[in-house]
N, CA and C of each residue as an Amber inpcrd file, in Angstrom:
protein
   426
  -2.5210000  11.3160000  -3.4820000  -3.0820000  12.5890000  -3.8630000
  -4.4730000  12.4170000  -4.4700000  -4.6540000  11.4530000  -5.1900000
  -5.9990000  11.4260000  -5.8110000  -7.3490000  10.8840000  -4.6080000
  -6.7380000  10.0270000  -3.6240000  -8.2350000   9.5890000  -2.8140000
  -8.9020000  11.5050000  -2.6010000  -7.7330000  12.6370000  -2.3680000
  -8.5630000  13.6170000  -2.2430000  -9.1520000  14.1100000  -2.9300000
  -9.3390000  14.0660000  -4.0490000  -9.5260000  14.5930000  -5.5090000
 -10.9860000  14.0930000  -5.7360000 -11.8270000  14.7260000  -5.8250000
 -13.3820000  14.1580000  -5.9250000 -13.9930000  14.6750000  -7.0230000
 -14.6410000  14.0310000  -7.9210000 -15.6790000  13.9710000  -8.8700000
 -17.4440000  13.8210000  -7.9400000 -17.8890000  15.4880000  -8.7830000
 -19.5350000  14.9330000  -7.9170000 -20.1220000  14.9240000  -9.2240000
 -21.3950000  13.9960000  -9.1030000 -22.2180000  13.9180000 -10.2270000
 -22.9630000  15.4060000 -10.2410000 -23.0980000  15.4020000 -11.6850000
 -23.8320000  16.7780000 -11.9040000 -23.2840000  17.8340000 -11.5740000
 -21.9940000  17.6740000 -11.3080000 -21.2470000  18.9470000 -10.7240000
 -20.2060000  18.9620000 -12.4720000 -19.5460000  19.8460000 -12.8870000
 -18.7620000  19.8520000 -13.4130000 -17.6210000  20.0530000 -13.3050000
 -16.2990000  19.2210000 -13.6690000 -15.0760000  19.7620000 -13.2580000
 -15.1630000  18.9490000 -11.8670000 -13.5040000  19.2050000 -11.4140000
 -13.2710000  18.1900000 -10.1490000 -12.7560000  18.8740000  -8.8940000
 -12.8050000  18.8150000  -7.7530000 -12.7830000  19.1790000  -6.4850000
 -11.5120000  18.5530000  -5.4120000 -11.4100000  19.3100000  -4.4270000
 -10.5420000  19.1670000  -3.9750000 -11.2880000  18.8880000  -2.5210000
 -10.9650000  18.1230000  -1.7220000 -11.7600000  17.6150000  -0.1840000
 -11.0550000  18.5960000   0.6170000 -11.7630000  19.8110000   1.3850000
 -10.8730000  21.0140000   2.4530000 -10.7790000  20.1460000   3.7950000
 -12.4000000  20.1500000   3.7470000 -12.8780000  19.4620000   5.4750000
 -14.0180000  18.3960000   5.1060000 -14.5100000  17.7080000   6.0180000
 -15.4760000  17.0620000   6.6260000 -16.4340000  17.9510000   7.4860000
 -17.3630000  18.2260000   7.2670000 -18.6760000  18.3160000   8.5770000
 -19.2320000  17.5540000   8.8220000 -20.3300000  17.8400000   9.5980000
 -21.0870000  17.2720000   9.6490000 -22.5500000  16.6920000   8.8110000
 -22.2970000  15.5600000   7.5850000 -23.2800000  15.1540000   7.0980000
 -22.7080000  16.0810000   5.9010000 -21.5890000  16.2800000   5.7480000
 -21.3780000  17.1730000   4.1200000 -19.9760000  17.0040000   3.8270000
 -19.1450000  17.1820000   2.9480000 -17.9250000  17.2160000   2.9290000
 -17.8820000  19.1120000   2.1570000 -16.5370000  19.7800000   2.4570000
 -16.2590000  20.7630000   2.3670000 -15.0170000  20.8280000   0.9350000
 -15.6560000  21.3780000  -0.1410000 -14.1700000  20.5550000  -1.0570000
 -15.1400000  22.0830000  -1.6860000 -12.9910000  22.1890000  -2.3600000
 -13.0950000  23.4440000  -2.8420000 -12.5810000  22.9940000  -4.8940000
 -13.1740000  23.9710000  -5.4840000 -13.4080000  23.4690000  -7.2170000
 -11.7560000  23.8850000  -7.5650000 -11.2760000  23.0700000  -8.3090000
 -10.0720000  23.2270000  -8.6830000  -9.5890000  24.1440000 -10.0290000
 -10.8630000  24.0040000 -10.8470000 -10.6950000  25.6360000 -11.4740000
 -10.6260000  26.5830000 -11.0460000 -11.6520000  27.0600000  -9.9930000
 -11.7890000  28.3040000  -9.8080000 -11.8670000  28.7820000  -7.8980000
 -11.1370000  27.6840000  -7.5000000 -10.3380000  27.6810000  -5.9370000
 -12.1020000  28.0470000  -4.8550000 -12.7970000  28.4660000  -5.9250000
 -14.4870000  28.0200000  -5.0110000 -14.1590000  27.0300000  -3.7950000
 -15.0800000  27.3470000  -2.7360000 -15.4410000  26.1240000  -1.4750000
 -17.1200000  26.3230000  -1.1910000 -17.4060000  25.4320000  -1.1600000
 -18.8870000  24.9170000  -1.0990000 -18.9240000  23.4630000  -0.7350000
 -20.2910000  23.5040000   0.1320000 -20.2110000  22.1410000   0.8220000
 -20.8210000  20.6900000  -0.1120000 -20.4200000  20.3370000  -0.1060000
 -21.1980000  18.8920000  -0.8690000 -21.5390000  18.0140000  -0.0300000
 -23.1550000  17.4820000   0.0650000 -23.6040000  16.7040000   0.9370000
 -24.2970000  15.4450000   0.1720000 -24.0740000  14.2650000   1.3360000
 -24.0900000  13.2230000   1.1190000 -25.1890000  12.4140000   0.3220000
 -26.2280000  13.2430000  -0.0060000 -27.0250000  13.1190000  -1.0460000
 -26.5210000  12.8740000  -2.6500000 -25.6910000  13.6570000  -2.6500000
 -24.7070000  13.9570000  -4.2210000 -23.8670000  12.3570000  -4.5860000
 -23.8660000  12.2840000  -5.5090000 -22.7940000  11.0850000  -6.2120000
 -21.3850000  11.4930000  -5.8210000 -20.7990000  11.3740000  -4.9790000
 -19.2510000  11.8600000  -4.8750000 -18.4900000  10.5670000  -4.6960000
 -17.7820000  10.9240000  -5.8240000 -16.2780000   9.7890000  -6.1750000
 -15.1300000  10.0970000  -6.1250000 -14.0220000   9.3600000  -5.1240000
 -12.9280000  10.1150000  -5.2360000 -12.0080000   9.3070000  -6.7950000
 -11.0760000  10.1490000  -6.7120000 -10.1050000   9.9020000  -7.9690000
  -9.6040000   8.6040000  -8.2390000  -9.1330000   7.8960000  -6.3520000
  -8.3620000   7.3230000  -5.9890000  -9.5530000   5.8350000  -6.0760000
 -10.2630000   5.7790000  -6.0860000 -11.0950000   4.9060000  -6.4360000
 -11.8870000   4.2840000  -7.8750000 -11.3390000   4.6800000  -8.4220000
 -12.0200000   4.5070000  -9.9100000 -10.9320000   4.1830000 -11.2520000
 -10.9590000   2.8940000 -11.5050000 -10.0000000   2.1970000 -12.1430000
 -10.7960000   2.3270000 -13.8530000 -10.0150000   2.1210000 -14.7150000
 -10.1190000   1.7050000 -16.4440000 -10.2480000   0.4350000 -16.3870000
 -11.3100000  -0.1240000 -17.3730000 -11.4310000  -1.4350000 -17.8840000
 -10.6960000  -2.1840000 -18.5980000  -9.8430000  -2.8000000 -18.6670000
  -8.8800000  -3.3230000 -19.4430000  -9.6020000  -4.6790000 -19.8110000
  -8.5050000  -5.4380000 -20.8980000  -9.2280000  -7.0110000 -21.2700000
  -8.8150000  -8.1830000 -19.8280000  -7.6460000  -7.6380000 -19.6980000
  -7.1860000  -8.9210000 -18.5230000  -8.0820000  -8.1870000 -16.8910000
  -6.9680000  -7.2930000 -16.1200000  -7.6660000  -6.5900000 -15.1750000
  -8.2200000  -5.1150000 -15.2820000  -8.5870000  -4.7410000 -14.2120000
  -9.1980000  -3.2970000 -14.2280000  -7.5200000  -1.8980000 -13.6880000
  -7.5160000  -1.3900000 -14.1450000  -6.3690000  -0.3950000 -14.0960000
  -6.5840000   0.6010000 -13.4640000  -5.8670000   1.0010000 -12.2110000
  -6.2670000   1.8870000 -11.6860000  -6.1060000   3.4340000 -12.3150000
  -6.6770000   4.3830000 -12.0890000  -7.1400000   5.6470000 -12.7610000
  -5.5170000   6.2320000 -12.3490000  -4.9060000   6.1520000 -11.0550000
  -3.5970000   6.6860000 -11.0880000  -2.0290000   6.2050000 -12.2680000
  -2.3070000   5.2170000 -12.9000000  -1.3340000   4.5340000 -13.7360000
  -1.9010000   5.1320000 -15.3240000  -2.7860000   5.0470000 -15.3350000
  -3.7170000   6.0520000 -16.2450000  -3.1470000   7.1000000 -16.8940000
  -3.2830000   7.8000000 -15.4770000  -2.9230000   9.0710000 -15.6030000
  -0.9320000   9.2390000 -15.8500000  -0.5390000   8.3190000 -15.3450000
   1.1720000   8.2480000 -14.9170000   1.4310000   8.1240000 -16.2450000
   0.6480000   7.5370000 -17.2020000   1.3040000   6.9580000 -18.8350000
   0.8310000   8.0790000 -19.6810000  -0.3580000   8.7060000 -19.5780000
  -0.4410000   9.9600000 -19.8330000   0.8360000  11.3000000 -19.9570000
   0.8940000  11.1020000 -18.6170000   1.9740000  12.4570000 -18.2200000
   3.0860000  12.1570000 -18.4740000   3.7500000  10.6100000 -19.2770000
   4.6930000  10.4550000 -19.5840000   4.4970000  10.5280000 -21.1620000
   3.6180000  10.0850000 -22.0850000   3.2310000  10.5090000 -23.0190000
   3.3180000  12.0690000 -23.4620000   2.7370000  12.7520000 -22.7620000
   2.5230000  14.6180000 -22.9520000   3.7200000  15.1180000 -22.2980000
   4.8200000  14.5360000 -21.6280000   5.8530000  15.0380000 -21.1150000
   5.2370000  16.1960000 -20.0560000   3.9350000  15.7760000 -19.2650000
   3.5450000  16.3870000 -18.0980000   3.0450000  17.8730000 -18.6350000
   3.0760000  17.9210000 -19.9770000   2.1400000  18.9480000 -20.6250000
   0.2240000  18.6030000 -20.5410000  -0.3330000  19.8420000 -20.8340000
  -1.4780000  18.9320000 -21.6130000  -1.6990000  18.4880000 -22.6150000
  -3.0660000  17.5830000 -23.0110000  -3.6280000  16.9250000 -23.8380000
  -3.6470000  17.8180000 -25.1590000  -3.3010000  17.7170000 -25.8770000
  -3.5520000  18.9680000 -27.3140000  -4.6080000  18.4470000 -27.6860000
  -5.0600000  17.5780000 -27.6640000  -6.4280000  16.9460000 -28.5230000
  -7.9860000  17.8520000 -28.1610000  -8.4140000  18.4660000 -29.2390000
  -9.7760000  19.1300000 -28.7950000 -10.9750000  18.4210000 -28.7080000
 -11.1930000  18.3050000 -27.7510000 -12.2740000  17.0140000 -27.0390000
 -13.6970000  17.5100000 -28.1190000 -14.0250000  18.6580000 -27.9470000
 -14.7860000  19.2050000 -28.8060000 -15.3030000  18.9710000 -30.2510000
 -13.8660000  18.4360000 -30.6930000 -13.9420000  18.2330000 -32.3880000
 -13.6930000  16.8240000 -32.3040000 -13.1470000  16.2630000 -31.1500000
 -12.6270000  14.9850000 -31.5540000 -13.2310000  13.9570000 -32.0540000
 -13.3460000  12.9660000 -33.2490000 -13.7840000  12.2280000 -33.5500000
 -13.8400000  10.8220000 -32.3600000 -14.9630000   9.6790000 -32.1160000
 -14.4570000   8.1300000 -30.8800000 -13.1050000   7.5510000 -31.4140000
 -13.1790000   7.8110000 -32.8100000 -12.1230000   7.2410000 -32.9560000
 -10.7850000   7.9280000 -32.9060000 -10.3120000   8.8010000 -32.8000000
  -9.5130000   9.8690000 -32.1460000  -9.1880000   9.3190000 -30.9970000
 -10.3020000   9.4120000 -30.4090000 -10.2860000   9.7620000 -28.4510000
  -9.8690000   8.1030000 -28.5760000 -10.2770000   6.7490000 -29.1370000
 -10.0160000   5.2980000 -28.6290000  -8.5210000   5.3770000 -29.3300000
  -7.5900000   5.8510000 -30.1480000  -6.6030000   6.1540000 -30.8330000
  -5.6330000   6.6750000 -29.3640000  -6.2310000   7.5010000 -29.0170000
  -5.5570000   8.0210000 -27.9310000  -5.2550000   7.3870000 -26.6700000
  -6.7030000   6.8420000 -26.3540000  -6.3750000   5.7470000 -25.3420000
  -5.4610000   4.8330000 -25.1240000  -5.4940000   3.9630000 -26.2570000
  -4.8720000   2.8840000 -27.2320000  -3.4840000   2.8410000 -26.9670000
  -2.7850000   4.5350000 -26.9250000  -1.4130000   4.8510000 -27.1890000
  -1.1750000   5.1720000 -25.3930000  -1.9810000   4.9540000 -24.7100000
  -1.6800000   4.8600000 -23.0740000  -1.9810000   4.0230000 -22.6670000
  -3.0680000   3.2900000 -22.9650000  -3.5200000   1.8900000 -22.2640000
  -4.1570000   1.0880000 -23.5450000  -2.7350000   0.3400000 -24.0130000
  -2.8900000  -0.2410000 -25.0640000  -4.4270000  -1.5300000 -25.1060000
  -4.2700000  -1.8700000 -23.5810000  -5.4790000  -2.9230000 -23.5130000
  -6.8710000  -2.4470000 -22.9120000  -6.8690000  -1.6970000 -23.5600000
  -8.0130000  -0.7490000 -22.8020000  -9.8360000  -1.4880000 -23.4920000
 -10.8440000  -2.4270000 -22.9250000 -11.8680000  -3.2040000 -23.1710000
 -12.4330000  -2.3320000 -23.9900000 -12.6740000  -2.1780000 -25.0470000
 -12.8400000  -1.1750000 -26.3530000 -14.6880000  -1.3430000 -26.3630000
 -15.2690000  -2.3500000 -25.7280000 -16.7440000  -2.7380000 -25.3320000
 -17.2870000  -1.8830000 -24.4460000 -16.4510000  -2.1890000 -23.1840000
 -16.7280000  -1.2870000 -21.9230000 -16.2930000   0.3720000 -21.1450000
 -15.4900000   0.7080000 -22.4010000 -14.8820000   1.9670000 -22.1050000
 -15.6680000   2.6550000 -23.4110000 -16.2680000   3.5710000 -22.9490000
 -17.1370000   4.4820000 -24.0730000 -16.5110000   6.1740000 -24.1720000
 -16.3270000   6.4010000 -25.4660000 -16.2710000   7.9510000 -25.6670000
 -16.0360000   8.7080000 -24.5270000 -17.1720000   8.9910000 -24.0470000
 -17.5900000  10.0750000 -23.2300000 -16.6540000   9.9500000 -22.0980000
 -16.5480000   8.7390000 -21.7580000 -15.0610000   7.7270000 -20.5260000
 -13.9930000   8.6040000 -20.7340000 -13.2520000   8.5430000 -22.0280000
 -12.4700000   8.8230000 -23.0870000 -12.2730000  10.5620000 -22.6170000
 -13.5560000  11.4160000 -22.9310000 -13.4440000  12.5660000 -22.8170000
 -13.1880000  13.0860000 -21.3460000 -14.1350000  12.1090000 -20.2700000
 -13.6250000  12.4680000 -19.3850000 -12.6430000  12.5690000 -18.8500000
 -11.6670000  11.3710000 -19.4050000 -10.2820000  11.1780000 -18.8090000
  -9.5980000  12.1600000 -19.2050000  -9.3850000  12.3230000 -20.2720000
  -8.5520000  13.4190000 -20.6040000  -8.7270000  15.2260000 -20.3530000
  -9.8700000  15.4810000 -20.1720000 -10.3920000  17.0210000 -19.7540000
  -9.7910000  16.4280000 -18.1420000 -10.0190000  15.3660000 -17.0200000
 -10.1000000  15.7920000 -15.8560000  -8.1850000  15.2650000 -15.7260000
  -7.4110000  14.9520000 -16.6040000  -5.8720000  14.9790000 -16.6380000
  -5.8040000  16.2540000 -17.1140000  -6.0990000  16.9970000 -17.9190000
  -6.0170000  18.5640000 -18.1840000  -6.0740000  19.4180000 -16.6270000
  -7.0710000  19.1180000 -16.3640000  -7.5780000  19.8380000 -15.2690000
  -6.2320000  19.2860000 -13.6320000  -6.1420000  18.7820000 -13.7880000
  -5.0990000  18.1880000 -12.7170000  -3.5850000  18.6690000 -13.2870000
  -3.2270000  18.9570000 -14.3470000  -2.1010000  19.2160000 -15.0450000
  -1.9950000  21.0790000 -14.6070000  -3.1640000  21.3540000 -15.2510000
  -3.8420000  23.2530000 -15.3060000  -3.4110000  23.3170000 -13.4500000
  -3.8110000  22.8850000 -12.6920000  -3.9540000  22.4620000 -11.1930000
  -2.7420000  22.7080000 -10.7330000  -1.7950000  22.0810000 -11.0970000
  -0.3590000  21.8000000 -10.8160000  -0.2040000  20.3800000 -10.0410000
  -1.3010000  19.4850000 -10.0380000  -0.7310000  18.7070000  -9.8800000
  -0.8300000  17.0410000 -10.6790000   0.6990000  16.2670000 -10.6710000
   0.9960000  15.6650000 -11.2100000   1.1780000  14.5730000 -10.7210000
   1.6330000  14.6220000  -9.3220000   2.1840000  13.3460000  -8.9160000
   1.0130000  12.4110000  -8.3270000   1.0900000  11.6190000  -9.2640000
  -0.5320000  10.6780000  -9.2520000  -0.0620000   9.3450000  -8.6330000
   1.3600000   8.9680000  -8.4420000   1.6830000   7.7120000  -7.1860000
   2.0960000   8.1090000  -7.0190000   1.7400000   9.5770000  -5.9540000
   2.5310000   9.5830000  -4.8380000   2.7090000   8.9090000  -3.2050000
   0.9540000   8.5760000  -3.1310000   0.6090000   8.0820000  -1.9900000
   0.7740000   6.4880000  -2.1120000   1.1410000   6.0430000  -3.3480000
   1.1550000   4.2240000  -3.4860000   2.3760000   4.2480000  -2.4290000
   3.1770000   4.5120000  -3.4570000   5.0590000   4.8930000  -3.0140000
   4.8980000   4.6890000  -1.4830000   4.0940000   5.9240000  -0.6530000
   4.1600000   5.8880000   0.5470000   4.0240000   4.7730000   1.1300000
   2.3690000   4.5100000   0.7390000   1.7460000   3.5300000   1.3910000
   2.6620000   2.0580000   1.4710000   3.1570000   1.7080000  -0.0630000
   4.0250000   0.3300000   0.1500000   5.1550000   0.2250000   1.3440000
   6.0300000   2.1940000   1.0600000   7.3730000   2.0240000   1.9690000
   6.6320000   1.2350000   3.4020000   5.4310000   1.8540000   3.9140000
   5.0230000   2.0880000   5.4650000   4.5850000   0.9790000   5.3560000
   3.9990000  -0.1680000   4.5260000   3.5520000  -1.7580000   4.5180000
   5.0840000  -2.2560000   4.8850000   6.3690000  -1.9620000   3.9430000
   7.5530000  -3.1020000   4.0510000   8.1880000  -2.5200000   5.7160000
   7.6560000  -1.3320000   6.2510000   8.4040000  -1.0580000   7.4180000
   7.7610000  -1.7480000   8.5320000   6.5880000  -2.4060000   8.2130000
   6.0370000  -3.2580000   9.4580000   6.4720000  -4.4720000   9.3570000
């Protein structure tokens, strides 16, 4: 579910991939069900690509999110990003990804993660390995 899930720079809030054109991708805003084209000029990152820094390895953004939604019991974040103190937001981290590189993961990291798990929660969606699951069954069936 997340390779569809796209972050554009300078865009706010996160997107959903509709279509492909030509020389643009077609992804509609997940707040507000908007479609507008985003072209290949733009910073676009999908979900499914972008891992946390840890001390040993790098963690992918879907396990992230999985310890999260087991944490909040698949609620949202109560924490007001707004008021929150770094040390709050690294407190928080801490209590999901206990080894989280406290050097290389900054605040703002911090805020993002948690507003764009809000936003995926607000969304309705949750199931963040869903496509591993798949992908392994269809690896052990070959």
């Amino acid at each position: 579910m997340l390779k569809t899930i796209l972050s554009i720079s300078g865009k706010p809030g996160l997107y959903k991939l509709v279509s492909r054109g030509k020389n643009m991708l077609i992804v509609e805003a997940l707040a507000d069900k908007k479609r507008f084209p985003a072209y290949g000029n733009e910073k676009i990152v999908s979900l499914g690509d972008i891992a946390i820094y840890t001390e040993e390895d790098d963690v992918p953004l879907s396990e992230v999110l999985t310890a999260m939604k087991k944490k909040e019991d698949g609620a949202v974040v109560a924490l007001d990003l707004k008021k929150a103190s770094s040390d709050e937001l690294f407190a928080y981290l801490a209590e999901v990804l206990p080894g989280f590189d406290r050097d290389r993961v900054h605040a703002s990291d911090v805020k993002k993660l948690i507003s764009w798990y809000n936003l995926l929660v607000n969304s309705g969606m949750t199931d963040f390995e869903e496509e591993t699951v798949a992908e392994e069954n269809a690896e052990e069936e070959k």
